[in-house]
C-alpha positions in Angstrom: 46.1 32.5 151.5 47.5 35.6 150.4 51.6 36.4 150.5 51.3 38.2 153.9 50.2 35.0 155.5 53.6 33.0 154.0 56.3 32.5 157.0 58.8 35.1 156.0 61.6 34.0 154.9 59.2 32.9 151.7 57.8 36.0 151.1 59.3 37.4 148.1 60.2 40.9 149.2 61.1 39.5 152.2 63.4 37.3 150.2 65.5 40.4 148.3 66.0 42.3 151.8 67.4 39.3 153.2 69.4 37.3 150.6 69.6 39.8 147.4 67.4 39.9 144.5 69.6 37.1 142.4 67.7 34.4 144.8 64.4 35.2 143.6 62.8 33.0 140.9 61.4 34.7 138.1 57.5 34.3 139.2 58.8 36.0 142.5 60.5 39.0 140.5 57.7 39.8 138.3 55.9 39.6 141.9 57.6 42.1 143.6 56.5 44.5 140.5 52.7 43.2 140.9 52.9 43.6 144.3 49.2 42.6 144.7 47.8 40.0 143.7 43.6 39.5 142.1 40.8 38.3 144.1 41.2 34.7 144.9 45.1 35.0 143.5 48.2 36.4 145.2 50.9 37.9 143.1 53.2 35.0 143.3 50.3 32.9 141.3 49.5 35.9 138.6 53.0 35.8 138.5 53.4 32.2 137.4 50.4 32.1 135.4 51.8 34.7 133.2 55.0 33.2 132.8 53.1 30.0 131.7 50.9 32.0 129.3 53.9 33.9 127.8 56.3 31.1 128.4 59.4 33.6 129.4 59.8 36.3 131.8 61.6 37.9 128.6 58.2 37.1 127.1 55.8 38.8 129.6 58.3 41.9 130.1 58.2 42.8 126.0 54.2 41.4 125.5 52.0 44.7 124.2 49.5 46.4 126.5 46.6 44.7 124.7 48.0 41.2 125.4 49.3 41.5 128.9 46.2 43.5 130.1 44.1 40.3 128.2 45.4 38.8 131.1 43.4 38.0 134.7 44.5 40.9 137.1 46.7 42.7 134.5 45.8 46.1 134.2 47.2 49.3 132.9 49.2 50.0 136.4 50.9 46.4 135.5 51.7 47.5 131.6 53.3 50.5 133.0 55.6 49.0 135.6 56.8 45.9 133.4 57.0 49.0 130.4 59.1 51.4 132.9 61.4 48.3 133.9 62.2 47.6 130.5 63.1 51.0 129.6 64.9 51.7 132.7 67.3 48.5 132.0 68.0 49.6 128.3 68.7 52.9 129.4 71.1 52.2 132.2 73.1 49.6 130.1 73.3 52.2 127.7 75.0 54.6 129.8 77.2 52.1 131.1 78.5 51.7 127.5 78.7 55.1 126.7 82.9 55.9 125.6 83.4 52.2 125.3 85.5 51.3 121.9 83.8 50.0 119.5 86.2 48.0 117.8 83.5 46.0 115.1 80.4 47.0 114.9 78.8 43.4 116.5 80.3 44.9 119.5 77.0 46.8 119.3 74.8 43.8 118.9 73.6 43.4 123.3 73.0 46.6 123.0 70.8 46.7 119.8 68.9 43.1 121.1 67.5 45.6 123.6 66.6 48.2 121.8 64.9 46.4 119.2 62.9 44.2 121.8 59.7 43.9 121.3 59.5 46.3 118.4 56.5 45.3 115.3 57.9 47.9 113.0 61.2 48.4 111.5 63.5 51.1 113.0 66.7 52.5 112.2 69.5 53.3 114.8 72.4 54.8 114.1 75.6 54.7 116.4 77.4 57.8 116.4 81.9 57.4 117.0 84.1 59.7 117.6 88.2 59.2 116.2 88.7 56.6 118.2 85.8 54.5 117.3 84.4 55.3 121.4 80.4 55.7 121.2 79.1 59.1 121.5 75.3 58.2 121.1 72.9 55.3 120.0 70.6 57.5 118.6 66.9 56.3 116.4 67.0 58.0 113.3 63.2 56.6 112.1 60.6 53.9 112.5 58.5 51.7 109.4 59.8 51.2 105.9 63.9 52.5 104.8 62.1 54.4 102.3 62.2 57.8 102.5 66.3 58.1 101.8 66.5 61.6 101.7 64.5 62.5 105.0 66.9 60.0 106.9 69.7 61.6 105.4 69.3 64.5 106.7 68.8 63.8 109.9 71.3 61.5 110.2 73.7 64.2 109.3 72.3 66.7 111.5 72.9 64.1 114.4 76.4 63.1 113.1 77.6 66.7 113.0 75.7 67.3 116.1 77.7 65.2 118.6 80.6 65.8 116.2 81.0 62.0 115.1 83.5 60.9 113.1 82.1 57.6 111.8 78.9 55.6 112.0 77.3 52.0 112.1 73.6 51.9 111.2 71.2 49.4 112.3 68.0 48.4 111.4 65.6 45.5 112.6 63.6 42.9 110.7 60.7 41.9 113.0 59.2 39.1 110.4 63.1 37.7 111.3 64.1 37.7 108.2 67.8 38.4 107.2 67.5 39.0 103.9 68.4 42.6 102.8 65.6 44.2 100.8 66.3 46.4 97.5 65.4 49.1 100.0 67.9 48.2 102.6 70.5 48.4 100.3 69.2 51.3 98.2 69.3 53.7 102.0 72.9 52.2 102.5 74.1 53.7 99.5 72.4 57.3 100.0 73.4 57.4 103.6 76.7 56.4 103.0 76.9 59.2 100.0 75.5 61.4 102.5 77.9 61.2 105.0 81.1 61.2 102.7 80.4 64.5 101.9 80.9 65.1 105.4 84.1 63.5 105.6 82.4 60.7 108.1 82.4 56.7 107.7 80.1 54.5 107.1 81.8 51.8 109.2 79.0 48.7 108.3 74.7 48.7 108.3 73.4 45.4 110.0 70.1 44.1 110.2 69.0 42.6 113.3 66.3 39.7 114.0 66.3 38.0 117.5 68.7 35.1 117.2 71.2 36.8 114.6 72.2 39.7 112.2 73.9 40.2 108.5 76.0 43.0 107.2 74.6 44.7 104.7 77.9 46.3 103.1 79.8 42.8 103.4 76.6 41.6 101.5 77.0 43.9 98.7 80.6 43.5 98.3 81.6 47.3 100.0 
């Protein structure tokens, strides 16, 4: 029986229109996005059987496009959607915070979780204040090892000047989980926060962020 045959008040589109999308259940969400179902399988049941695979709809949402497509009846179209989805709810949260205070820099932290979702490589993010401490932008500054101190440098203070910031809070995530700052981390604080003395801007704090939790890299060091 496919999802056309259910009475309709169970369909799941059906569902939304009538009682709003918070009624759904997660398998009839990420059904709505499938929309169709496999042979022998309607979307409501590829639905569940990812969410049983993955074990979260946070889970399936963020899994790569070699594991999801692994999967019976996910293809590319299905990557794309749950991929589009994702980035469409970071980016409108992140216009809604847009000129909010920041008053300490973990008031940053829901919006760094979802940037740093699903990410396998390290990547710095640098949000850019204005005298007030509102956020201008939450801008990547570069992805893999905090190496190269003088490349980021640079572009971090062609971005700072840029949207005319007045101080900044770098981020950075660890995707083995780890909170434990690396002679590296440290070594790009410093340089970065050299950098942007010169400019007459702040380096407010540096946090690295894992899933469950996060460290301050200057408190660590004593700054």
């Amino acid at each position: 029986m496919t999802i056309k045959d259910w009475p309709e008040g169970e369909r799941p589109r059906e569902k939304l229109l009538q009682a709003g999308v918070s009624v759904l259940s997660d398998a009839e969400l990420l059904a709505v996005l499938l929309r169709v179902g496999s042979v022998g399988c309607s979307a409501v049941d590829n639905a569940r059987s990812l969410l049983q695979h993955f074990g979260s709809l946070t889970a399936v949402m963020q899994a790569s496009h070699a594991d999801l497509t692994a999967c019976k009846g996910m293809g590319d179209a299905a990557y794309s959607q749950f991929a589009v989805v994702l980035e469409i709810g970071r980016r409108v949260l992140l216009q809604q915070q847009q000129r909010v205070r920041i008053d300490s820099a973990t008031d940053l932290l829901p919006m760094l979780y979802l940037q740093f979702a699903g990410e396998t490589v390290e990547v710095l993010y640098a949000a850019l204040l204005d005298s007030d401490n509102q956020l201008l932008k939450l801008l990547p500054i570069s992805r893999g090892s905090l190496s190269h101190h003088t490349v980021y440098a640079r572009e971090l203070a062609k971005l700072a000047l840029q949207h005319h910031a007045a101080a900044v809070i770098l981020a950075h995530n660890h995707p083995s989980g780890s909170l434990q700052a690396s002679q590296a981390d440290k070594d790009t604080t410093e340089v970065l926060q050299a950098a942007l003395q010169l400019l007459d801007i702040r380096l407010l704090d540096h946090l690295i962020v894992t899933p469950n939790a996060y460290l301050s890299i200057i408190n660590s060091m004593g700054k």
